[in-house]
N, C-alpha and C positions, 0 to 999 in steps of 0.2 A: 359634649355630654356623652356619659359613657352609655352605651348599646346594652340589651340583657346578654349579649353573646360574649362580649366585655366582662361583666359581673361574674356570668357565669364563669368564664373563663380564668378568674381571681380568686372567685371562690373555690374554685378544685386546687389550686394552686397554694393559700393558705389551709385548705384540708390536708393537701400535704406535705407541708410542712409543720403542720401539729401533728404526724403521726412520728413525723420523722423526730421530732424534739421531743415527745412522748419517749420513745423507744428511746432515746439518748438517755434521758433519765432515769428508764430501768438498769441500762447494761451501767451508769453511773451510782446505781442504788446499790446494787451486785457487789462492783468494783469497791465500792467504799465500805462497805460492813468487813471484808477479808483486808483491807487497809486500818481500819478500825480496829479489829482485834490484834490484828499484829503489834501496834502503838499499843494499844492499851497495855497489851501483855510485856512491852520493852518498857514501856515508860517507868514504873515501880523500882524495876534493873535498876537502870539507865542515871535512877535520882540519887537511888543509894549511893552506886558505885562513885557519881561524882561528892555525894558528900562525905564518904569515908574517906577516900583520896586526900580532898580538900583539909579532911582535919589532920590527916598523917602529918600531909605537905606542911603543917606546922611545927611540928617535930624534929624537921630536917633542915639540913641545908641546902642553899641551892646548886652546892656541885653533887648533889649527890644522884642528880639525874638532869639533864640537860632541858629537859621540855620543865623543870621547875624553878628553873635561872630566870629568876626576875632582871629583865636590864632594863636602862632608860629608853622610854619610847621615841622612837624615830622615823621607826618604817612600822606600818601597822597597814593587816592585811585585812580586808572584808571579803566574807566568803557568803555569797547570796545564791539562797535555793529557789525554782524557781519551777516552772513545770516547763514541759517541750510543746503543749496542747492550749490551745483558748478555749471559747464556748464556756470559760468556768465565772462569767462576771468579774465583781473586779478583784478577782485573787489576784493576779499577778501584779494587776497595778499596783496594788494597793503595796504590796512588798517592795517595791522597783522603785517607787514613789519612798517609802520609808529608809531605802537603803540609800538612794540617794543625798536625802535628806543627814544620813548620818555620814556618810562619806562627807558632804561641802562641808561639815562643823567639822570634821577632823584635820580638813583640809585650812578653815581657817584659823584652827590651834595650830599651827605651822608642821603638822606631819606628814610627810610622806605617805600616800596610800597605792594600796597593790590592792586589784579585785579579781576573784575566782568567782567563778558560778557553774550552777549545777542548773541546766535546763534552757530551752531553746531562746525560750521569751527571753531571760538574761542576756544571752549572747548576743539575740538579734537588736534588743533593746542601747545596750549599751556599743553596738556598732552604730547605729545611726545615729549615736550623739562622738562618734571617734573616738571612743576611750577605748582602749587597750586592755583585753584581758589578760593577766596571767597566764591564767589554764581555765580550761570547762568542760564540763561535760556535760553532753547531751544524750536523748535514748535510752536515758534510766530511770524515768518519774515513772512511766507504771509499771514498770518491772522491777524493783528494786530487789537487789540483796544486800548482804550485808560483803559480799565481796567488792560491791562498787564503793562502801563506804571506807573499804581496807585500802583503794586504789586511791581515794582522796586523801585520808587520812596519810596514808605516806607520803605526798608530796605536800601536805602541808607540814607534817614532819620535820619534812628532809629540809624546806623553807626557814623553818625556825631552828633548827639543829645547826645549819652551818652560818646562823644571822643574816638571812636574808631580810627577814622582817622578827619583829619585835615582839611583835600580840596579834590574836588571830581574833576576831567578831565574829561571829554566822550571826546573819541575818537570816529567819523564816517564817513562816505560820507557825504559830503552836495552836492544836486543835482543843477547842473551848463545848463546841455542841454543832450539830448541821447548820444551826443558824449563824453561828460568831466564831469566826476567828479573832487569835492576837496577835500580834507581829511579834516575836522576841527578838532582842539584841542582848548575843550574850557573848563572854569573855570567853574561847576558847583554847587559849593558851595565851602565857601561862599558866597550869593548874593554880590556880590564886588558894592558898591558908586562911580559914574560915574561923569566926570563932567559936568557941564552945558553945552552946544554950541545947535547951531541952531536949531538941528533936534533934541534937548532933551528936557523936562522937566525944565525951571529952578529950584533950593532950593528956595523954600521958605518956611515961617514960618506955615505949614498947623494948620486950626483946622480939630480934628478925630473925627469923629461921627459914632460910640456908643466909641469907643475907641481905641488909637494907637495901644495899645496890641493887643486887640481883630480883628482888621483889618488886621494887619500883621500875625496873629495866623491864619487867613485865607488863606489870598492872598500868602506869601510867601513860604507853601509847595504846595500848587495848581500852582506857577511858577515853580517849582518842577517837578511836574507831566507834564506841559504842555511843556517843556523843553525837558523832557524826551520822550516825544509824538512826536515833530518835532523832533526828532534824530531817531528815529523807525520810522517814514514814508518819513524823509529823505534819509536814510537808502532803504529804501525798493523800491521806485522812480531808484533809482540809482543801485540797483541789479537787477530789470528789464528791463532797460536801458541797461546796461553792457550787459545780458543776449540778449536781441535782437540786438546788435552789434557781439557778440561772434555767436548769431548762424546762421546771416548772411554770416560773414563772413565763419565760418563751410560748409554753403550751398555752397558758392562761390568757395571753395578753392575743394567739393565734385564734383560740375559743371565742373570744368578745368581737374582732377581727368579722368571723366568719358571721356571727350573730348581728352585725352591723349593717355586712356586704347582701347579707340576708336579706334587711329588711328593707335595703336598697333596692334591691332586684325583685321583692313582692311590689313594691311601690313603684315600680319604674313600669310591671307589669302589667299592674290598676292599671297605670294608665294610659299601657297602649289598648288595652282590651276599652277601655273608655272610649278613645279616640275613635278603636274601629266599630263601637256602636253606634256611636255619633255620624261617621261616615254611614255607615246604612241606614241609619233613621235620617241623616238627611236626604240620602241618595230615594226614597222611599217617599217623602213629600215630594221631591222633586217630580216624580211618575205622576203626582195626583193630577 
């Protein structure tokens, strides 16, 4: 049976660690509103640029930029973002768990798969079951710029430029509210030809000035890059999100914890102050 010196002892110990999870969710509170306006403020970019792109890419051909060469799929690459940090509940599974899940269906559509990832969990994840990364990168989820997206974006590039793989997936969070995430699984190359309706672009017969080459040689690895940017700050939104739901909830369940241990240790107290009444009212007859 546990001692008050025990209890006691528990309870300082759950006191701090509900300060300590308090305090994690401020500087997580902090971290995510400047995560937050960054996406919000990319995201509007980020839609356009792929759905003007998207309607151009109709208009052309597909020699006329190499990242819009639709070929038969063969080798197909999944590129999973992930964070470097736990403590956030189950963001990370929950994506690891989804990308998995799309990786084995591609795998038993007979294609070849190639996986990159962006973050520690990924890496460390996908080693303990011996699968092979590509490439990854780690030490970028709460720092992000848009230089680290220019350093991925080229090597997935340079992967589909010379036909290493076929079509590129990113798998991530897209951030929904502090409370919900969604997992996206999207097509990241080839820029796929969309069709016209309301909210798009019609085709029409453009003229290009200085040239269609030369425009699309620009614009369509820069949607590239910016693609790859809202998925690392979409990403990052939603693991700080996660992160101040997880360690409120930590503080909550530390709060109830203490108010348990509490009323353990009033009660454990009754009843030693009881016993030692008892002992001198009996010690006290004993004299008569």
């Amino acid at each position: 049976m546990a001692t008050l010196r025990d209890i006691k002892r528990r309870i300082k110990a759950v006191q701090s660690t509900s300060k300590i999870t308090k305090a994690m969710k401020m500087v997580a509170a902090a971290k995510f509103r400047k995560a937050q306006q960054r996406m919000f403020e990319l995201r509007p970019y980020a839609e356009r640029m792929n759905i003007i792109l998207s309607s151009l890419a109709g208009s052309v051909e597909g020699e006329t930029h190499p990242l819009l060469a639709v070929r038969p799929r063969k080798n197909v690459e999944v590129f999973v973002v992930t964070s470097d940090r736990g403590l956030c509940g189950a963001f990370n599974n929950n994506i690891l768990k989804a990308a998995s899940v799309h990786i084995a269906e591609l795998r038993a559509e007979g294609f070849n798969v190639t996986i990159s990832a962006v973050g520690r969990k990924a890496k460390d994840y996908f080693k303990r079951r011996n699968v092979e990364l590509r490439n990854s990168w780690t030490g970028i989820s709460g720092k992000i710029s848009y230089a680290n997206a220019q350093e991925i974006a080229a090597d997935i590039i340079e992967s589909y430029t010379n036909e290493t793989v076929d079509e590129v997936i990113v798998v991530y969070n897209e951030f929904k509210s502090v409370v919900a995430q969604k997992i996206a699984i999207a097509r990241l190359l080839p820029l796929a030809p969309i069709a016209a309706a309301d909210d798009v672009l019609p085709v029409f017969n453009f003229i290009y000035e200085p040239s269609k080459e030369e425009i699309f040689s620009r614009l369509v690895p820069k949607n590239v890059e910016i693609q790859i940017f809202r998925a690392l700050l979409e990403s990052q939104a939603s693991e700080e999100a996660a992160r101040m739901s997880a360690m409120e909830n930590a503080t909550k369940s530390a709060n109830e914890m203490i108010e348990r241990l509490s009323l353990q240790y009033n009660k454990a107290r009754q009843a030693t102050i009881t016993r030692e009444l008892m002992d001198i009212v009996g010690g006290a007859e004993a004299l008569k």
